[in-house]
C-alpha positions in Angstrom: 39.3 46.2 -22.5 38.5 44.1 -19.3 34.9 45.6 -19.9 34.3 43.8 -23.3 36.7 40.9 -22.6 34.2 40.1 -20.1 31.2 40.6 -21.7 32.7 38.4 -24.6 33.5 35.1 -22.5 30.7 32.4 -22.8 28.4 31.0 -20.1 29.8 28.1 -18.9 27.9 25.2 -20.4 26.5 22.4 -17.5 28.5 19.2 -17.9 26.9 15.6 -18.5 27.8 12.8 -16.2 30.7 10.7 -17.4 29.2 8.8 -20.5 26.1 10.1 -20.3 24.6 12.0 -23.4 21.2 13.0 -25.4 20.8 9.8 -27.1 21.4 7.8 -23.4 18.7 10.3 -22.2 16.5 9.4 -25.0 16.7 5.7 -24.9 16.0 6.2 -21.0 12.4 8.1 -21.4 11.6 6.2 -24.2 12.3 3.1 -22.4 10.1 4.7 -19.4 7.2 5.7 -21.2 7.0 2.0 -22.6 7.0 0.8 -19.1 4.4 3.4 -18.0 2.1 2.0 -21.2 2.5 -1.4 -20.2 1.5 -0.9 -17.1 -1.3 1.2 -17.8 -2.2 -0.6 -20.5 -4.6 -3.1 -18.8 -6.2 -0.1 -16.5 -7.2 1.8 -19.6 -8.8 -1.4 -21.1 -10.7 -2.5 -17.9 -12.0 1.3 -17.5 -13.0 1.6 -21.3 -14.4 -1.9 -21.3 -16.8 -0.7 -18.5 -18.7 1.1 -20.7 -18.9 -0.8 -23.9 -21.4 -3.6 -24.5 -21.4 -7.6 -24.5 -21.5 -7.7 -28.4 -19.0 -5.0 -29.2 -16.3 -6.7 -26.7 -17.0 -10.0 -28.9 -16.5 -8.6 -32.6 -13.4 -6.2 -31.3 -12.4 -7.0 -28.0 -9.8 -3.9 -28.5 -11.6 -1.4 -29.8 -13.5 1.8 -28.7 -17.3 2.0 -27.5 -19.8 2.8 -30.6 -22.0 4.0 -27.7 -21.0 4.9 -24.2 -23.2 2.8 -21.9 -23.1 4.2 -18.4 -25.6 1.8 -17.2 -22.9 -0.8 -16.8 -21.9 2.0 -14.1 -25.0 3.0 -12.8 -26.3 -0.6 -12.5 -22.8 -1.7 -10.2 -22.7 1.9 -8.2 -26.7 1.3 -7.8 -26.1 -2.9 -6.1 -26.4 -3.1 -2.5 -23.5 -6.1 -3.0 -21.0 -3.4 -3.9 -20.9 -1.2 -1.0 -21.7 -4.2 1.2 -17.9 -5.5 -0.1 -16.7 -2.0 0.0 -17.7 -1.8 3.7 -16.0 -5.0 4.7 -12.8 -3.8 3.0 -12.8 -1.0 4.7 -13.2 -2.3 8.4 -10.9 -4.5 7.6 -8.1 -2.1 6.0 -8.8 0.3 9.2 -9.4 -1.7 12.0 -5.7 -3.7 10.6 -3.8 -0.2 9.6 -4.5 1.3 13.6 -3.6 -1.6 15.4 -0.5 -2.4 13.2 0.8 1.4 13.5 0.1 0.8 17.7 2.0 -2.0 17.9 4.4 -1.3 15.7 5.2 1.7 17.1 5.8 0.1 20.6 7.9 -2.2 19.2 10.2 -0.4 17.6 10.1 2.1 20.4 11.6 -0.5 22.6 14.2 -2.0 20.5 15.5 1.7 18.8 15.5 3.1 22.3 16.7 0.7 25.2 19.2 -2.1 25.3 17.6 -5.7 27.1 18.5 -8.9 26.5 17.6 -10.8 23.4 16.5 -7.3 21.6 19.1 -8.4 18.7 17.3 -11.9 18.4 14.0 -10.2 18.6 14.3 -7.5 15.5 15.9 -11.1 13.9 12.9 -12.6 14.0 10.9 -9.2 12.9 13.2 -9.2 10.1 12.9 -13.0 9.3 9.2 -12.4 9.2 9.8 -10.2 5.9 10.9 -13.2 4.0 8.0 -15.7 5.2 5.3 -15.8 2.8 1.4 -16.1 3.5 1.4 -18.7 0.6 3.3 -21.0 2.9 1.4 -20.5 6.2 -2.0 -20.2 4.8 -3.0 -23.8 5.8 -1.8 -23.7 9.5 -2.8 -20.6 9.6 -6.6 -21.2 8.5 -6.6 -24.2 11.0 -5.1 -21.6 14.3 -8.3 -19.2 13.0 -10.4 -21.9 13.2 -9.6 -23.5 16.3 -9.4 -20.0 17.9 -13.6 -19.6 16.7 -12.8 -16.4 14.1 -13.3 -18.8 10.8 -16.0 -16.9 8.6 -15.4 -13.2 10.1 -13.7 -10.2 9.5 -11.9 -10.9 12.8 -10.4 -14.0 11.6 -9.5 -12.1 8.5 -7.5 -8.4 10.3 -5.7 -10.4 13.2 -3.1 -12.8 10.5 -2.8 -9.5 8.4 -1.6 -7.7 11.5 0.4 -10.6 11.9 1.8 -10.4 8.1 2.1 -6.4 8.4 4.3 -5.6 11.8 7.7 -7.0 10.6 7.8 -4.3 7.4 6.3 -1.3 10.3 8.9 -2.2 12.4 11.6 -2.4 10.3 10.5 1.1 8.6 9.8 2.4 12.1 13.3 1.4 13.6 15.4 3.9 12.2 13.1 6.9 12.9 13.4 6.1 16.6 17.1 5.5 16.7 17.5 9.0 15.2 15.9 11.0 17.9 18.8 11.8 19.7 19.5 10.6 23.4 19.6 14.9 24.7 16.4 15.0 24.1 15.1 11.9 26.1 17.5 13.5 28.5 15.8 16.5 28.7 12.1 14.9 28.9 13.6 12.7 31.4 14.6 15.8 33.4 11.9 17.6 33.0 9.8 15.2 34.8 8.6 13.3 31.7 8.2 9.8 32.6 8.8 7.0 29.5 5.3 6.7 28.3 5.0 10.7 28.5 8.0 10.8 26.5 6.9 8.5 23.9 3.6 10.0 23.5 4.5 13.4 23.6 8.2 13.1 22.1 8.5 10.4 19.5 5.0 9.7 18.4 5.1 13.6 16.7 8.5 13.1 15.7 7.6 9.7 14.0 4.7 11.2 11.8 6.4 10.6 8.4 7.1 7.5 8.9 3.4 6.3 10.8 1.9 7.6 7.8 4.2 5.6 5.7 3.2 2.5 7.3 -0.4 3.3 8.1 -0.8 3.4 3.8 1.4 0.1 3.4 -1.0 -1.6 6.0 -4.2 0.0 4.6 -3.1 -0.8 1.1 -2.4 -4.2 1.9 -5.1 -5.1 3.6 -7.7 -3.7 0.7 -5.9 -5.3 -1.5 -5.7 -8.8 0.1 -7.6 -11.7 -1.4 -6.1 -14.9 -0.3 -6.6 -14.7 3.3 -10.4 -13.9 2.4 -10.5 -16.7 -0.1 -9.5 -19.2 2.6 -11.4 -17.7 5.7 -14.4 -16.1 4.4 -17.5 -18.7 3.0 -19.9 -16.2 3.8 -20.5 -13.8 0.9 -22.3 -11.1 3.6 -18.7 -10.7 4.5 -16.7 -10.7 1.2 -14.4 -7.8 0.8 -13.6 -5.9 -2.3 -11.3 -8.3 -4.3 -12.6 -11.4 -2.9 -16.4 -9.8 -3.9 -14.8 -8.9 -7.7 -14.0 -12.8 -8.3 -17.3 -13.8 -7.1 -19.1 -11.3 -9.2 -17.0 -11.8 -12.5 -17.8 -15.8 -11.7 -21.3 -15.0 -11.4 -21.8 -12.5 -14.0 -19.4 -14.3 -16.4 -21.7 -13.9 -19.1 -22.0 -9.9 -19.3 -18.9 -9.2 -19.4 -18.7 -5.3 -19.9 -20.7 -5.4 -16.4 -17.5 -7.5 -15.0 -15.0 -5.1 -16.2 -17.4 -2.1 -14.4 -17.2 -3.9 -11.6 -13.8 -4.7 -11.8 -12.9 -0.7 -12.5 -15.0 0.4 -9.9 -13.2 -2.2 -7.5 -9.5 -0.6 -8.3 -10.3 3.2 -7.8 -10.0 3.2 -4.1 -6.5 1.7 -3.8 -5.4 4.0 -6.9 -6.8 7.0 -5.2 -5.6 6.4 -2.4 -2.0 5.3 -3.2 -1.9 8.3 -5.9 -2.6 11.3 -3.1 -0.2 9.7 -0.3 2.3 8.2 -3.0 5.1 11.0 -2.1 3.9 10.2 1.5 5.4 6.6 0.9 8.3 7.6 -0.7 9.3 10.3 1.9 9.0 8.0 4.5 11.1 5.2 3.1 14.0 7.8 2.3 13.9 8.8 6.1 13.8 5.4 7.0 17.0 4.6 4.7 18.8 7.9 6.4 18.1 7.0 9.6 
């Protein structure tokens, strides 16, 4: 009897969270997948655009190709102009994403680690910076770049976006370095280690997740950036990627379907790259939060 009266009780079924239920989870994913189209929405259109022609974008501006032209493609991949811009970009995304993770490091290795005076007032103004906006500074700031000699260079253009990107690196960084506990440091200390052994040998590997957090926040940033080159940049030798795309759409406005290949070809990097290291981002923020 205790044989079958236990093969006869039921599973236990998995509970739903107070006041959730199916239609709730149904409203949720169909309220998600309208977000997702939205957003993608414009992508899809830019891509697809790429490889229609002038005259089919004018009788159905939303419709498909009738003929797949790769040329548009071929014909942007194939322009000098376009890896010149892509170049620029990417001195200027790397050159800004190294020295950003340096500093910021160093920074937030000092105030997560020893006590001074002012430190509090310090991270203040590190976390004041986070609420300053380039919009407001951008016409002191292009006078200080041009009285310093960097107007019209790539220089001009990494140093304000270092500027712009240490206060969210060392606010990110902060908490990874405040949670390396004070035995270790002890230890190092002990063992001989002197500070900048510590730090190079201690906390830089322990910090990984979140330098490479940062290091794609800087590096996406800076590709992404257009109003800086807009104000500093007059020479088009030097125009990065976005800054390039607006030149090119204004002097190509009249083939469009070449724009919008432009334009697609412009995005892929920053979508590639934010796609492979998005859980890279995400996994770093958590620890930050944690810490």
């Amino acid at each position: 009897m205790a044989v079958t009266a236990l093969i006869r009780t039921p599973a236990p079924r998995a509970r739903r969270a107070p006041g959730q239920s199916r239609s709730s989870n149904l409203f949720i994913y169909f309220a998600a997948l309208i977000l997702i189209g939205l957003m993608l929405a414009p992508v899809v259109y830019i891509v697809i655009g790429g490889f229609r022609s002038n005259s089919d974008i004018t009788v159905d501006p939303a419709g498909l190709p009738t003929e797949w032209r790769w040329q548009n493609y071929v014909d942007v991949l194939t322009s000098d102009v376009f890896w010149r811009q892509v170049l620029n970009s990417t001195i200027a995304a790397t050159a800004t994403t190294l020295v950003v993770v340096l500093f910021g490091l160093m920074a937030a290795f000092a105030l997560s680690r020893y006590s001074f005076r002012g430190r509090g007032a310090i991270y203040a103004v590190f976390t004041a910076g986070l609420m300053f906006p380039m919009t407001v500074a951008i016409t002191p700031l292009y006078i200080l770049v041009r009285n310093l000699g960097l107007a019209n260079s790539l220089a001009g253009v990494i140093v304000p976006q270092i500027a712009f990107a240490l206060p969210v690196t060392i606010i990110i960084l902060v908490p990874f370095l405040a949670a390396i506990p004070n035995e270790l440091q002890e230890a190092a200390f002990i063992d001989g280690c002197s500070r900048l052994g510590f730090f190079w040998r201690m906390v830089v590997p322990l910090a990984i997740p979140g330098v490479i957090t940062v290091g794609i926040l800087a590096f996406i940033g800076s590709w992404n950036s257009y109003m800086l080159p807009l104000f500093l940049l007059s020479n088009d030798e030097l125009y990065t990627l976005p800054l390039g795309t607006q030149a090119f759409a204004s002097q190509y406005s009249v083939d469009t379907a070449k724009v919008l290949a432009f334009t697609s070809l412009s995005m892929i990097p920053a979508l590639v790259f934010f796609s492979f290291f998005e859980r890279r981002i995400v996994g770093g923020l958590t620890g930050a939060v944690k810490g």
